[in-house]
Every structure is written in structure tokens, then in C-alpha cells.
BAFI-3210 file (N, C-alpha, C; in Angstrom, 3 decimals, decimal comma, padded with zeros to 6 digits):
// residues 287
n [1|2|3|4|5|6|7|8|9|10|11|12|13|14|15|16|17|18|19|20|21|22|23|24|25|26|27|28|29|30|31|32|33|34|35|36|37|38|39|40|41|42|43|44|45|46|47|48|49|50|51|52|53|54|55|56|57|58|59|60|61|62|63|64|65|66|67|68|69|70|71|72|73|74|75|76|77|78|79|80|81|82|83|84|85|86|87|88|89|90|91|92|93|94|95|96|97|98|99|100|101|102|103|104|105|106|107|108|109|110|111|112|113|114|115|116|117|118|119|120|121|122|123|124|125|126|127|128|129|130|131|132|133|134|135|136|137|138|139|140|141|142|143|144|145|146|147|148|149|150|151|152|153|154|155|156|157|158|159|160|161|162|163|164|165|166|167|168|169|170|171|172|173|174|175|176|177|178|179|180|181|182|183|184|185|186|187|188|189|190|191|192|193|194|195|196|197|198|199|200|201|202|203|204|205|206|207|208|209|210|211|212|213|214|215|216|217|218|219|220|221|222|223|224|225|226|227|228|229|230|231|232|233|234|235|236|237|238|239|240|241|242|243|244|245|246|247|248|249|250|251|252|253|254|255|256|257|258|259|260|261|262|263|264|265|266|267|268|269|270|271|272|273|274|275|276|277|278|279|280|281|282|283|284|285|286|287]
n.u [000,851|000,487|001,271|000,177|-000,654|-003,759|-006,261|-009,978|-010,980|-010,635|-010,677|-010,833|-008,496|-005,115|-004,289|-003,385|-003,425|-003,719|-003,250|-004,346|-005,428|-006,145|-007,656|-008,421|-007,962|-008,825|-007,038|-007,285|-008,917|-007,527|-004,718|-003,568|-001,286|001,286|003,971|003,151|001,871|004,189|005,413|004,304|004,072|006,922|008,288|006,655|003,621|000,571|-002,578|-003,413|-003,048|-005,118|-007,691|-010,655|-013,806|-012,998|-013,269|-013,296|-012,385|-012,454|-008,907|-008,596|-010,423|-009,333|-007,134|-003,597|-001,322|002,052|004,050|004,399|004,842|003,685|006,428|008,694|011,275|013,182|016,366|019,032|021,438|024,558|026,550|026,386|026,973|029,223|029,953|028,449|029,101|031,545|030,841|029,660|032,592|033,594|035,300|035,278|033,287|034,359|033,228|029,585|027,891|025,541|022,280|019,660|016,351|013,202|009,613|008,233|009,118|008,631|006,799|003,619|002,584|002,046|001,440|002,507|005,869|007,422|008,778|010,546|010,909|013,740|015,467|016,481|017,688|016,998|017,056|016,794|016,969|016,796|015,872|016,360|014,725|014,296|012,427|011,921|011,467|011,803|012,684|015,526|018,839|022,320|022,676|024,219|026,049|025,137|022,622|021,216|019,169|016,815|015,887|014,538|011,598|010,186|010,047|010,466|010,336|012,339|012,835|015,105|015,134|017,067|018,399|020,626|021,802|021,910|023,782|026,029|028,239|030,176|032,568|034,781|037,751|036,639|034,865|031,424|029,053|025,441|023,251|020,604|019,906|019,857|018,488|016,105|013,542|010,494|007,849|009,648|010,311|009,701|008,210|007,053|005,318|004,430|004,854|006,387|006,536|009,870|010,107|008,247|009,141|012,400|015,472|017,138|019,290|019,597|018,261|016,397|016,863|015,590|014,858|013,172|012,637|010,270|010,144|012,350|015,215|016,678|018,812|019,924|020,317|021,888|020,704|022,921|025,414|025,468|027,851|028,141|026,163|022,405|022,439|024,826|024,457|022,215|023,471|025,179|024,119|022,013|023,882|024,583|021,899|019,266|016,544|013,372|010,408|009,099|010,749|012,515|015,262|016,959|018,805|020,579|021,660|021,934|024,429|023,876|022,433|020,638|022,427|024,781|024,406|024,915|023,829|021,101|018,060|015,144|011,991|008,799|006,040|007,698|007,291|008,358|009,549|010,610|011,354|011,573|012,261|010,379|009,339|007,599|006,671|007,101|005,615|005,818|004,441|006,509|005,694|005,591|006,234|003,289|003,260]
n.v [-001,200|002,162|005,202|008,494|012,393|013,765|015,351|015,730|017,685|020,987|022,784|021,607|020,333|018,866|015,392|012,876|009,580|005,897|004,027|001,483|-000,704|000,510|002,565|004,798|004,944|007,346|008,678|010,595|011,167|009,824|010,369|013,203|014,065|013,420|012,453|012,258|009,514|008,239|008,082|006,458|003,782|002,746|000,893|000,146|-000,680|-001,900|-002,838|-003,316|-001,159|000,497|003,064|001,794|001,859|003,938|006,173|005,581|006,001|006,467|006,233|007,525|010,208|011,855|014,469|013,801|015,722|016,826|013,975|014,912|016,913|020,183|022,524|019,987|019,005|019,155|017,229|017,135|015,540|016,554|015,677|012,631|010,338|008,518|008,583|011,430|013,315|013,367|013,989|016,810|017,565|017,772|017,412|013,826|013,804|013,548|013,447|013,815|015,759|018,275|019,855|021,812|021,885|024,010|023,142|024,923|024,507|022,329|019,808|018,359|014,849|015,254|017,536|021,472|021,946|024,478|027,086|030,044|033,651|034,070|032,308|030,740|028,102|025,458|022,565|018,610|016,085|013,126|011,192|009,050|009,117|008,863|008,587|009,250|007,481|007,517|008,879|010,951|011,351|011,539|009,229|006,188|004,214|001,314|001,411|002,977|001,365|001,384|003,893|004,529|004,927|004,555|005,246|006,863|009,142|011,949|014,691|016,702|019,275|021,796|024,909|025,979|028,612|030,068|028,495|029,277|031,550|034,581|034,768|036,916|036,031|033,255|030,463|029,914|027,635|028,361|027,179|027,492|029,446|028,244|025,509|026,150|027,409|028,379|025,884|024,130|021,772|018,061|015,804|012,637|009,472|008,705|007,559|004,643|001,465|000,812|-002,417|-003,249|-002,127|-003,098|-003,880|-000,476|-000,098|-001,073|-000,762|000,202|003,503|005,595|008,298|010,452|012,145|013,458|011,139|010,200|008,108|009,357|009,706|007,036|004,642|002,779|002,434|001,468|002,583|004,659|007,190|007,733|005,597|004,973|004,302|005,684|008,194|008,755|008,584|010,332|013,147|012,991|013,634|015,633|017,091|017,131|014,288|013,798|011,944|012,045|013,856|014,314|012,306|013,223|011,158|011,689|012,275|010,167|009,816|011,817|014,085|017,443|019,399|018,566|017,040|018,394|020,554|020,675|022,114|022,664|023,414|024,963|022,438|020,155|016,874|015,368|012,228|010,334|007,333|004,654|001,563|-000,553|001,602|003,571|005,863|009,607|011,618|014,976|017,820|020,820|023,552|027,490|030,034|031,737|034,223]
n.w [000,000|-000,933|000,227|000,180|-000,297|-000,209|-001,926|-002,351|-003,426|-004,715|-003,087|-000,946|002,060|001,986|003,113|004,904|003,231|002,101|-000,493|-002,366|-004,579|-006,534|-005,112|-002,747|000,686|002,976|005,554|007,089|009,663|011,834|011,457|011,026|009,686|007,618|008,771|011,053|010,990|010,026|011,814|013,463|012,610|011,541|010,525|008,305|006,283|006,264|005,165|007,331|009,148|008,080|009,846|011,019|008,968|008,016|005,228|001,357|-001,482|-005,225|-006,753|-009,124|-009,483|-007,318|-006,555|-006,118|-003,533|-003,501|-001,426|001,407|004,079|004,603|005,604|006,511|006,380|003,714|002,880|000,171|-001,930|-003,350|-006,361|-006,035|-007,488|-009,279|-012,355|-012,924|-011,250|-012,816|-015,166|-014,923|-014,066|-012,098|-008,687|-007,279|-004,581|-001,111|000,928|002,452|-000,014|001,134|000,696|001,478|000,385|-000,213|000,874|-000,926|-003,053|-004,144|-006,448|-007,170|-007,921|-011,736|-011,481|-013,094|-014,281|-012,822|-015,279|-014,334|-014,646|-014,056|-015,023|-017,829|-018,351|-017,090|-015,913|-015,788|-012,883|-011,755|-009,319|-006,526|-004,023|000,575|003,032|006,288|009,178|011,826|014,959|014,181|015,437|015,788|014,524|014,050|011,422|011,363|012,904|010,709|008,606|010,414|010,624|008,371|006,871|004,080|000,452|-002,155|-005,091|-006,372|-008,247|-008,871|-010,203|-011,471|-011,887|-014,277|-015,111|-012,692|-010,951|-010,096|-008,472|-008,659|-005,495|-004,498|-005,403|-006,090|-007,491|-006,576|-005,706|-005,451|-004,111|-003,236|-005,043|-007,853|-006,829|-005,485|-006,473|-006,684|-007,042|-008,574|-008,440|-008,878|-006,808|-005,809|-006,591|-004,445|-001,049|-000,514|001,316|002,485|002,974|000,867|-001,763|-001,570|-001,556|-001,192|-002,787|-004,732|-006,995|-010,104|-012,116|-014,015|-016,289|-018,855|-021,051|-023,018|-024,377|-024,204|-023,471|-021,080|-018,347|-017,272|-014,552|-012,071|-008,226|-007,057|-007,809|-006,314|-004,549|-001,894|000,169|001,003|003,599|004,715|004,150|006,198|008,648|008,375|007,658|010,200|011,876|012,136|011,885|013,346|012,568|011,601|011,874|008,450|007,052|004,440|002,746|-000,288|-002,851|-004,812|-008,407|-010,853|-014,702|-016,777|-017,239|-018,069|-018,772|-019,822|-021,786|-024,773|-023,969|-023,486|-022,086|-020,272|-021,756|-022,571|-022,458|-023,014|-021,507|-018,570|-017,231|-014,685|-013,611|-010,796|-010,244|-008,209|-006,897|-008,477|-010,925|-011,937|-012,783|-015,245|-016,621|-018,171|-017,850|-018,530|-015,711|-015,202|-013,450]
ca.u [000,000|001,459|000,968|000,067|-001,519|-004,961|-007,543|-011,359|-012,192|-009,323|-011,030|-009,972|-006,988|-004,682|-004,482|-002,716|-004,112|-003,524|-003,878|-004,355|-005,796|-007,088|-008,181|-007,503|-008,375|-009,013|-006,455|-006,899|-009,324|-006,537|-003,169|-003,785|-000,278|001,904|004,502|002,097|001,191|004,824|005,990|003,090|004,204|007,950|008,469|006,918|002,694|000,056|-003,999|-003,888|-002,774|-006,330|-008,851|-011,886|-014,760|-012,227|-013,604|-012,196|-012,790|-011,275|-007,702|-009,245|-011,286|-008,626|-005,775|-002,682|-000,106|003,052|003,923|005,799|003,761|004,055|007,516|008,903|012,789|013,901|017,606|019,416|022,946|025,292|027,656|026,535|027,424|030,915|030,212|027,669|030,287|033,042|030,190|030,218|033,970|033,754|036,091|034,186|033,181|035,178|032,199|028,534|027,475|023,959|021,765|018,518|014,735|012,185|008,831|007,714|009,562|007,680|005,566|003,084|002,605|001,019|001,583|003,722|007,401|006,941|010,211|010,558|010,875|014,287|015,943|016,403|018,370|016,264|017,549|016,564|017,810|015,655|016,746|015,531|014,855|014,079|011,632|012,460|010,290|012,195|013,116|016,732|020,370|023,393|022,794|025,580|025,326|024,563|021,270|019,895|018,302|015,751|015,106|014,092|010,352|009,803|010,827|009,858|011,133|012,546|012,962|016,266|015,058|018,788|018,606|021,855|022,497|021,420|024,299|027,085|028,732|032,094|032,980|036,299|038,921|036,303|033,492|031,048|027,705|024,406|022,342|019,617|019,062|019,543|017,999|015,004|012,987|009,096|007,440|010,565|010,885|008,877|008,562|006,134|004,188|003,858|005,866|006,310|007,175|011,385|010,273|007,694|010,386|012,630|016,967|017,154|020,635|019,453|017,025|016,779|016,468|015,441|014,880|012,841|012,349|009,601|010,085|013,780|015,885|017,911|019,191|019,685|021,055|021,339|020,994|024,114|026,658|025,922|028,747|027,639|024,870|021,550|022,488|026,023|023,436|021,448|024,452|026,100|022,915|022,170|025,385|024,517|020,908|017,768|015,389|011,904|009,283|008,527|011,780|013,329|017,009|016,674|020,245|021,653|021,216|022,868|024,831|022,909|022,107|021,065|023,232|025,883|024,010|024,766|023,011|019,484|017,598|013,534|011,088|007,271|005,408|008,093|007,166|009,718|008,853|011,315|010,926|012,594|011,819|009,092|009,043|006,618|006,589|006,872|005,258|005,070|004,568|006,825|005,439|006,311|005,433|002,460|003,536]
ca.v [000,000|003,220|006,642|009,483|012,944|013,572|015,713|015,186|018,848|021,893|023,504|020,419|020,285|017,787|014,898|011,236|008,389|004,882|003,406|-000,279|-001,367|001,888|003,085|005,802|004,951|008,312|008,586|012,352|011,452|009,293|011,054|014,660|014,594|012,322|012,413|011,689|008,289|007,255|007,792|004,875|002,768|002,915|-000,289|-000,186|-000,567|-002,642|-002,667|-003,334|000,275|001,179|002,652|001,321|003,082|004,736|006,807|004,986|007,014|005,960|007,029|008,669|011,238|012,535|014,857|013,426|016,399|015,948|013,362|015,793|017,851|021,275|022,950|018,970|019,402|018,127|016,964|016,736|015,618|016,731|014,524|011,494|009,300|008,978|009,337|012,326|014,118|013,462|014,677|018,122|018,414|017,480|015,757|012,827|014,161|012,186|013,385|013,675|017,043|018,060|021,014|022,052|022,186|024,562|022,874|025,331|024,342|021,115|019,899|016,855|014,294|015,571|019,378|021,572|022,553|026,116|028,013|031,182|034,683|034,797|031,425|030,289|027,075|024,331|021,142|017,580|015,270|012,001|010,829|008,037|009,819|008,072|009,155|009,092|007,045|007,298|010,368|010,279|012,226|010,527|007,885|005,025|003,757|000,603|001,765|003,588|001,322|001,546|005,305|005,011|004,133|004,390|005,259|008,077|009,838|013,408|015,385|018,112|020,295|022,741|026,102|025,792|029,466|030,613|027,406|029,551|033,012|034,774|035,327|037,418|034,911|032,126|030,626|029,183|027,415|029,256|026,071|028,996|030,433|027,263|024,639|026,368|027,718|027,602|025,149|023,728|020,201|017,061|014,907|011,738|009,921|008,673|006,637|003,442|001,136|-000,097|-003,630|-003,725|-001,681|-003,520|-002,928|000,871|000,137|-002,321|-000,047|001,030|004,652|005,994|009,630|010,379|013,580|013,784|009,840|009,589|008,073|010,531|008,888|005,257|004,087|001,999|003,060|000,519|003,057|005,684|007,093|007,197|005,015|005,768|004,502|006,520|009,716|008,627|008,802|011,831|014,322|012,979|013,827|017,669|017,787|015,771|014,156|013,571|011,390|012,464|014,262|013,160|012,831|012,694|010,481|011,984|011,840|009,138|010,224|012,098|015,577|018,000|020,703|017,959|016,257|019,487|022,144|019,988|022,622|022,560|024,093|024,548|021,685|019,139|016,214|014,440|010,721|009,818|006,176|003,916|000,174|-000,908|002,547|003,869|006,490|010,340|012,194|015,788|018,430|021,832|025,223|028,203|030,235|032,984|035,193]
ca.w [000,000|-000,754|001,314|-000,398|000,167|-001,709|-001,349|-003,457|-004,122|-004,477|-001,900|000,630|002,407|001,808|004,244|004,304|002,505|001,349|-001,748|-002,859|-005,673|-007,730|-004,594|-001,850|001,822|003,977|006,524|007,959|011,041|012,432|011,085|010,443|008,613|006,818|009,857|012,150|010,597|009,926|013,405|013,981|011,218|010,822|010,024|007,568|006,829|005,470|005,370|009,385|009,339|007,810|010,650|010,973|008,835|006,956|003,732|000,397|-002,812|-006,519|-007,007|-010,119|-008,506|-006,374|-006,909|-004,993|-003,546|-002,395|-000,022|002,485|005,041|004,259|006,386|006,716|006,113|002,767|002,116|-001,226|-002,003|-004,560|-007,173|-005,318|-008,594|-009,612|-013,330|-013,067|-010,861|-013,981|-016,445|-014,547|-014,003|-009,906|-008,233|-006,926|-003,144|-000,086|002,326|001,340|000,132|001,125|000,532|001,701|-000,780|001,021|000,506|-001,492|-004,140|-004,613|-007,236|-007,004|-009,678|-012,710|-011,763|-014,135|-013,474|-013,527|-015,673|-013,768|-015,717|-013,991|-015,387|-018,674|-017,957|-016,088|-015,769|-014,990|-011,991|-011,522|-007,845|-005,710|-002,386|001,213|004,063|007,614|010,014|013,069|014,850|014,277|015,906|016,202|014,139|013,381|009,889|011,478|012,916|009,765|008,505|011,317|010,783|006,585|006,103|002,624|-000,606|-003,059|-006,160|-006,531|-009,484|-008,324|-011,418|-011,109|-012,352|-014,606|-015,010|-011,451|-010,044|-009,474|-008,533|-008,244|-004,474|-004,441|-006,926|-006,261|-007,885|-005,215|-005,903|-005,161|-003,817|-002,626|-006,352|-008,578|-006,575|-004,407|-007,036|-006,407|-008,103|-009,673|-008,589|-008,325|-005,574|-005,170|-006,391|-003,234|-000,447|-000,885|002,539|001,765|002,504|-000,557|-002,568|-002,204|-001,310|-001,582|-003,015|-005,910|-007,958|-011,601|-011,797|-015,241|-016,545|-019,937|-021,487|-024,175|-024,549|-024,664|-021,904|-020,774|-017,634|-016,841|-013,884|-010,132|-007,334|-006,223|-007,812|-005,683|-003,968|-000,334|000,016|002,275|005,564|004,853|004,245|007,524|009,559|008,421|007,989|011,815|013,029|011,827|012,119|013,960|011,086|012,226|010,748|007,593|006,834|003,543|002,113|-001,827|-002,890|-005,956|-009,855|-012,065|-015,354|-018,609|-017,112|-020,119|-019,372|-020,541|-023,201|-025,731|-023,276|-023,316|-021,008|-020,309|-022,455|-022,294|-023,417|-022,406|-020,397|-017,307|-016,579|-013,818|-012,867|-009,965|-009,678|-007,101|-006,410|-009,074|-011,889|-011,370|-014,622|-015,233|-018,127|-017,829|-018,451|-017,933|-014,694|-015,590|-012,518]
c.u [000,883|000,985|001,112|-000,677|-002,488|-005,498|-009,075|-011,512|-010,395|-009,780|-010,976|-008,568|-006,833|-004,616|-003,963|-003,734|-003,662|-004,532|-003,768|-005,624|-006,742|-008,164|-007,796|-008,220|-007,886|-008,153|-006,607|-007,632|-008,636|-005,204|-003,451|-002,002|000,839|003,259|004,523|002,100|002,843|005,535|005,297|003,938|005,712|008,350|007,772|005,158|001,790|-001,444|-004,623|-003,924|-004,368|-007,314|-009,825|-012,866|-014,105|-013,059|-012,704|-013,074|-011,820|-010,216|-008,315|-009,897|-010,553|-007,551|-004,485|-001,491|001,011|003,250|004,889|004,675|004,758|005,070|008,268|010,392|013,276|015,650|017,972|020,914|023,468|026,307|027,563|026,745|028,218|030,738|029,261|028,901|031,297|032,208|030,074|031,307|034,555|034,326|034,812|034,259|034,026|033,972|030,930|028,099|026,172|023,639|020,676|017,470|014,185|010,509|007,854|007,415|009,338|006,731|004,979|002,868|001,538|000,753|002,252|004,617|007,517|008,303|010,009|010,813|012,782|015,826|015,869|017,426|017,963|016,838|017,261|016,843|017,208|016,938|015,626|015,622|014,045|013,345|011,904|011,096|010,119|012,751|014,803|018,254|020,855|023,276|023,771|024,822|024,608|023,295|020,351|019,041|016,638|015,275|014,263|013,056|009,484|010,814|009,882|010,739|011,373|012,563|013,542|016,537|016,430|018,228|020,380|022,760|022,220|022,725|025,415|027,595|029,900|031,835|034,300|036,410|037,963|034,937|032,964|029,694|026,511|023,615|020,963|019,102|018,658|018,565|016,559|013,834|011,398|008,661|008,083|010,630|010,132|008,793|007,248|006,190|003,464|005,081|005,520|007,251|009,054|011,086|009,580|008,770|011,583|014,438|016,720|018,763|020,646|018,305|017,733|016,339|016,460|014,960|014,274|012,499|011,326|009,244|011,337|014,360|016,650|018,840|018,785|020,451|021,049|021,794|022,480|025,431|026,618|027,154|028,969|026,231|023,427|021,668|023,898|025,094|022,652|022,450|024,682|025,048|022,657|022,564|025,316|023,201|019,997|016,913|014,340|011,009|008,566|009,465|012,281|014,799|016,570|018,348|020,993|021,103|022,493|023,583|023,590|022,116|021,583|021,788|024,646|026,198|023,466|023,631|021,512|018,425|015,581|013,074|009,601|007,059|006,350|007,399|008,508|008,849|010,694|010,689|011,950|011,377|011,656|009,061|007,818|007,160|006,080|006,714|004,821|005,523|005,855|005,927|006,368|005,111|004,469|002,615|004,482]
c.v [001,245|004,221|007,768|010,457|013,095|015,077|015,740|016,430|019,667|022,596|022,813|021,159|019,493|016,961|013,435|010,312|007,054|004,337|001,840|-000,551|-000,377|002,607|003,728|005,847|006,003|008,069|009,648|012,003|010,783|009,899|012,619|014,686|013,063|011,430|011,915|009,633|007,366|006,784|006,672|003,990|002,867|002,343|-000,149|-000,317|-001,463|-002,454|-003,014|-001,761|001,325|001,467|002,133|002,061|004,045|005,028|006,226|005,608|006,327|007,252|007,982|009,914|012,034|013,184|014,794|014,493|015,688|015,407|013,749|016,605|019,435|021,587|021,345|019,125|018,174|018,434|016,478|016,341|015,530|015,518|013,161|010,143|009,605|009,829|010,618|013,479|014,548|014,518|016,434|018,677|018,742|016,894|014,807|013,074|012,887|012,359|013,579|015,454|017,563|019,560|020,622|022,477|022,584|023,619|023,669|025,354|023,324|020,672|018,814|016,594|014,766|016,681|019,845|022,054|023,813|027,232|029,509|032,333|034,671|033,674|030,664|028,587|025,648|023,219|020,068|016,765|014,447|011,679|009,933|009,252|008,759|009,054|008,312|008,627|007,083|008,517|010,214|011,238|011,678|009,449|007,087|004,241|001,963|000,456|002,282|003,174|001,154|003,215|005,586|003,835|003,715|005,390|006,313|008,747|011,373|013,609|016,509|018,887|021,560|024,011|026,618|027,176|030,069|029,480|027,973|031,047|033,347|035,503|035,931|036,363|033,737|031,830|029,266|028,580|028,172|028,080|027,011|029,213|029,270|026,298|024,972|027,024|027,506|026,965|024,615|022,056|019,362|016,269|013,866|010,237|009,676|007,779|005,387|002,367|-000,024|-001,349|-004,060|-003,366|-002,367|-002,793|-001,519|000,717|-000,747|-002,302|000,188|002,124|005,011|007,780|009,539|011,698|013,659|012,385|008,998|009,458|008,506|010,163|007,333|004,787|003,174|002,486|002,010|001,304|004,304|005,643|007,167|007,009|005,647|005,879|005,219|007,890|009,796|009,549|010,222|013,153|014,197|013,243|015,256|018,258|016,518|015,364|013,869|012,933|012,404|013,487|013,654|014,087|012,370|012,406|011,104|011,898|011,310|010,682|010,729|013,603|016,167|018,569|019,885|017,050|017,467|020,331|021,701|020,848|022,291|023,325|024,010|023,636|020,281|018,249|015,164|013,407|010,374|008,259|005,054|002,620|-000,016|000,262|003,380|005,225|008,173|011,435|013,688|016,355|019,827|023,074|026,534|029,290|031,625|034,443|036,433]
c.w [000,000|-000,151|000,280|000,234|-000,462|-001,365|-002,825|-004,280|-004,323|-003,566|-000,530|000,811|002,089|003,124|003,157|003,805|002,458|000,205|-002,009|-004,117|-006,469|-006,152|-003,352|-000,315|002,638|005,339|007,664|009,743|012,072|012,771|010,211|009,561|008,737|008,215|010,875|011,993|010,488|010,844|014,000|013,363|011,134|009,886|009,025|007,688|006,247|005,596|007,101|010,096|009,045|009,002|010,515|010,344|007,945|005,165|002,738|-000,864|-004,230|-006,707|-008,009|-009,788|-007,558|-006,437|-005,528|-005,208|-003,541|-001,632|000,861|002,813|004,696|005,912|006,715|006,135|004,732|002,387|000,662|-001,302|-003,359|-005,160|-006,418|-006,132|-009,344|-011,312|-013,538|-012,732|-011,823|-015,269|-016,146|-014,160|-012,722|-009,804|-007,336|-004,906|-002,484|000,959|001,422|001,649|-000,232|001,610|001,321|000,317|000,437|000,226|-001,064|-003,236|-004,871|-005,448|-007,261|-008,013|-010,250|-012,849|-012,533|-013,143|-014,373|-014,215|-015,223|-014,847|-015,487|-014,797|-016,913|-019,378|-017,535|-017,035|-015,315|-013,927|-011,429|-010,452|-007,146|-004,198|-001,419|002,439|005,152|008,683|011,592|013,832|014,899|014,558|016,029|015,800|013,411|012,089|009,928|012,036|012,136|009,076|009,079|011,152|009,215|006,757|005,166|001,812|-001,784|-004,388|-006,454|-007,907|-009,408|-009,392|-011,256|-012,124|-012,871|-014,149|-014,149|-010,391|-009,553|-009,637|-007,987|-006,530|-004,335|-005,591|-006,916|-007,023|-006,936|-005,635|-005,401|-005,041|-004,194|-004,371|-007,344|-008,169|-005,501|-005,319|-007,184|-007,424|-009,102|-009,458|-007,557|-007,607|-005,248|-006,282|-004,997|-002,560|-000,259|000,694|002,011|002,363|001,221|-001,898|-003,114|-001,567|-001,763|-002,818|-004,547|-007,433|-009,307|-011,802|-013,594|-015,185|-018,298|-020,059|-022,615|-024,808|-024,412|-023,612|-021,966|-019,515|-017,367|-015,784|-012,570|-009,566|-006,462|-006,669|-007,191|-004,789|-002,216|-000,411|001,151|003,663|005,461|005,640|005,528|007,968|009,768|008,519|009,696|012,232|012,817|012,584|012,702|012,744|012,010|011,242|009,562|006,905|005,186|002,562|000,212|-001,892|-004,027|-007,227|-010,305|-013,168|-016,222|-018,115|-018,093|-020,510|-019,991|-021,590|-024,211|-025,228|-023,386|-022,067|-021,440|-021,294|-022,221|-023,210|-023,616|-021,274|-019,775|-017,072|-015,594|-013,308|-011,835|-010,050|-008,411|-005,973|-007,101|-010,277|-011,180|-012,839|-014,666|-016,341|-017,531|-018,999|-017,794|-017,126|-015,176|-015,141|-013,498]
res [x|x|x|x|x|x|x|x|x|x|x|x|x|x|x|x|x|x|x|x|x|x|x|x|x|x|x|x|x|x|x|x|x|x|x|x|x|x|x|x|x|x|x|x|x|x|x|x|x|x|x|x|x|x|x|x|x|x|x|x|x|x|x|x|x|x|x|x|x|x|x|x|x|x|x|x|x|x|x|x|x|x|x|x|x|x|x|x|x|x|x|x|x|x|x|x|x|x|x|x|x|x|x|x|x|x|x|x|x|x|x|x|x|x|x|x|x|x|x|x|x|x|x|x|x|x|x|x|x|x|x|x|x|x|x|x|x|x|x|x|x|x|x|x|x|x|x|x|x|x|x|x|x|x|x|x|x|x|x|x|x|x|x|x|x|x|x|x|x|x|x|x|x|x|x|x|x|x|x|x|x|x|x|x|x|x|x|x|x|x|x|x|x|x|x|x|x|x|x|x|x|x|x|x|x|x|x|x|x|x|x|x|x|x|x|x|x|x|x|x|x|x|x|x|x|x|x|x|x|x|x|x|x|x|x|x|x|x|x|x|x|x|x|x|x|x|x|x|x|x|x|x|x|x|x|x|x|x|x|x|x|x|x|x|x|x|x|x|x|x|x|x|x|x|x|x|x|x|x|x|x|x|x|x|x|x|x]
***
């Protein structure tokens, strides 16, 4: 069963769910937020998890947000695959290097990825990302996998020509301008519990642009794996149920497949094995 947020009308709020079989069992009068429900459930969840009486509506009928509670701390990490790193001209990190996404910047499946007035650059980055079930500080890489309760797909849309600026003699990345961009990057379609999933470390991560695979890769060549990423984000910051670290993007970027940037009227299919399919169109933003 996967966890998603929904809501029936646009004038709902959003609120947790499960889905099973084309259909979306009402979670909100139990788990007012996604967080809530996985701090129950770490381990992991199944139709025992359903209350009693629970409202079930067809997936069809329902537009599913993001599965991240609005303000819920999302992690990202840079060059976390050796040859992606070589394709931008990085040395291949020795520690793991991890940004911050503000929620805002989120888009749920099937929304567009909005090209800002101030960016003419956008970029793809299909990423397996992992949600936190456990509240977690100080965690040894041999405990993490007790804090990751599912499994989800990012979409670390980069703002090419917004990625970097001269400080004095240096040139420094701009996480903040390239990578926070409202409404730039996709995240769901929903979480998926890592025993149905499946090894986090043993996936096929794909990337398609318009139809064409643009990335192909496993998640087994990342360069620090998830319970690395547990560890070390822990050892900085607290995660809390419902927290999530997105792991990296494979090789085939666009800005390095002959400057391949977004356009309106493009569609992104990001897909991870027995994680699910993450499909959206880009436009550009009206504002």
C-alpha cells in the first residue's frame, strides 16, 4: 500500500491516505499529517494500518499532492554518482554534500514545473529519495536502517544558469538560487514502505524527457549510500518522521548532453523500480 496525500475537491486540504488497488483509503481522522502516521508505522505498513470506517474514494477522482507535510525538512545531495560528478567536471566528493529544498519548491505528480521569468536554464535530476520514520540524531550507519520508512522519487530540477557566482577569486555554488525555485521540482508519487520496494541500493532509476531516456542508472553506484546519508545528515541535524534525504542523480544531465535545457510543453517521466513512476509536463510560470 502506498501513502500518499490527496484531497477530493481543491477547496480540501490535503491529508494522508492509502492506496491499494485503484483506490484511496481516507487517513486524515486518524493522522492529520503524513509524519504523524509514519511515526506509527515505521516499520513499515500494510492494510492493518487502515482505521476502521475509513472513507475509500477511486484514485481517479482525487488529486494526490506531495507526499511531504508542508515545512517537513527536505535533504538533497550533490555529485553522489561517480560518473555524473566526472560529467560536470567534480572531483568525486570524499564526504557527502547536502543542501537544503524549502517545501515550497515542490511539485506533485502531474503538476507543471513552472520556468521562472528569472531562469532560462532548467535542468533535470531524476533521484531516488528516502523518508524518515524514526526520529533520528546521532545515528551510526549501522542503525539507519531503522530510521528510513519508505521510498519516493525526486525530481532536483537545477537552475543551470542561477548554479554559481564569483565570491572574491572564487566561484562558489548558489544552492539557494539554482535549486530552491518555487514550483521547480517534483517529488512523489507517493511513499512506498522499503520492505515492498525492495533494497534501496538495488534499484533502476530511469529519466525520460519527451520519450527519450535521458538517464539510466542503479541506485548501487551511488557514492555514499543511504544509511552513509542517515548517519552523516544525523550527526549535523535531527530528522523527524517524515523528513526526507533525496540520494543523488545518475549520469545524462542536459546541461551535458549538448546544453538539453527545459522548455514549455516538455514532459519528465522519472521512474525507480518498485518505487513507481513520477510524470510531469513543464510550463512556464504565468507570474
Amino acid at each position: 500500500m502506498q501513502l500518499v496525500r490527496f484531497r477530493r475537491k481543491k477547496t480540501d486540504s490535503f491529508r494522508p491516505g492509502l492506496v491499494e488497488a485503484g483506490t484511496v483509503h481516507d487517513l486524515g481522522a486518524g493522522y492529520p499529517s503524513i509524519g504523524r502516521f509514519l511515526a506509527e508505522f515505521p516499520d513499515g505498513w500494510s492494510a492493518s494500518a487502515l482505521p476502521k470506517g475509513a472513507a475509500a474514494l477511486p484514485l481517479a477522482e482525487v488529486e494526490l499532492g506531495v507526499p511531504v507535510d508542508d515545512g517537513a525538512n527536505v535533504y538533497l545531495v550533490g555529485a553522489n554518482y561517480r560518473k555524473h560528478a566526472l560529467e560536470a567536471g567534480l572531483d568525486v566528493p570524499k564526504i557527502p554534500v547536502v543542501f537544503q529544498k524549502p517545501t515550497t519548491a515542490l511539485v506533485p505528480p502531474g503538476a507543471p514545473i513552472r520556468i521562472p521569468a528569472i531562469s532560462t536554464q532548467l535542468d533535470y535530476e531524476g533521484e531516488l529519495a528516502v523518508v524518515i520514520g524514526r526520529k533520528a540524531r546521532l545515528v551510526k550507519k549501522a542503525d539507519s536502517p531503522r530510521h528510513v520508512a519508505g521510498l519516493t522519487i525526486c525530481n532536483d530540477v537545477t537552475a543551470r544558469d542561477l548554479q554559481w557566482v564569483q565570491l572574491g577569486k572564487h566561484n562558489i555554488v548558489d544552492w539557494f538560487s539554482s535549486k530552491s525555485l518555487d514550483s521547480s521540482s517534483p517529488l512523489g508519487p507517493w511513499i512506498v514502505p522499503v520492505a515492498a520496494a525492495g533494497d534501496p541500493h538495488a534499484l533502476r532509476l530511469t529519466t525520460h524527457l519527451n520519450g527519450e531516456l535521458m538517464q539510466d542508472g542503479e541506485t548501487s553506484l551511488m557514492v555514499f549510500n543511504v544509511w552513509d546519508l542517515v548517519e552523516f545528515v544525523s550527526a549535523r541535524v535531527t530528522l523527524n518522521p517524515g523528513d526526507v534525504i533525496s540520494t543523488g542523480t545518475p549520469f545524462g544531465v542536459g546541461a551535458f548532453r549538448n546544453k538539453i535545457f527545459l522548455k514549455p510543453g516538455d514532459v519528465l517521466r522519472v521512474e525507480v523500480s518498485g518505487v513507481g513512476v513520477l510524470e510531469n509536463r513543464v510550463e512556464r510560470d504565468p507570474a
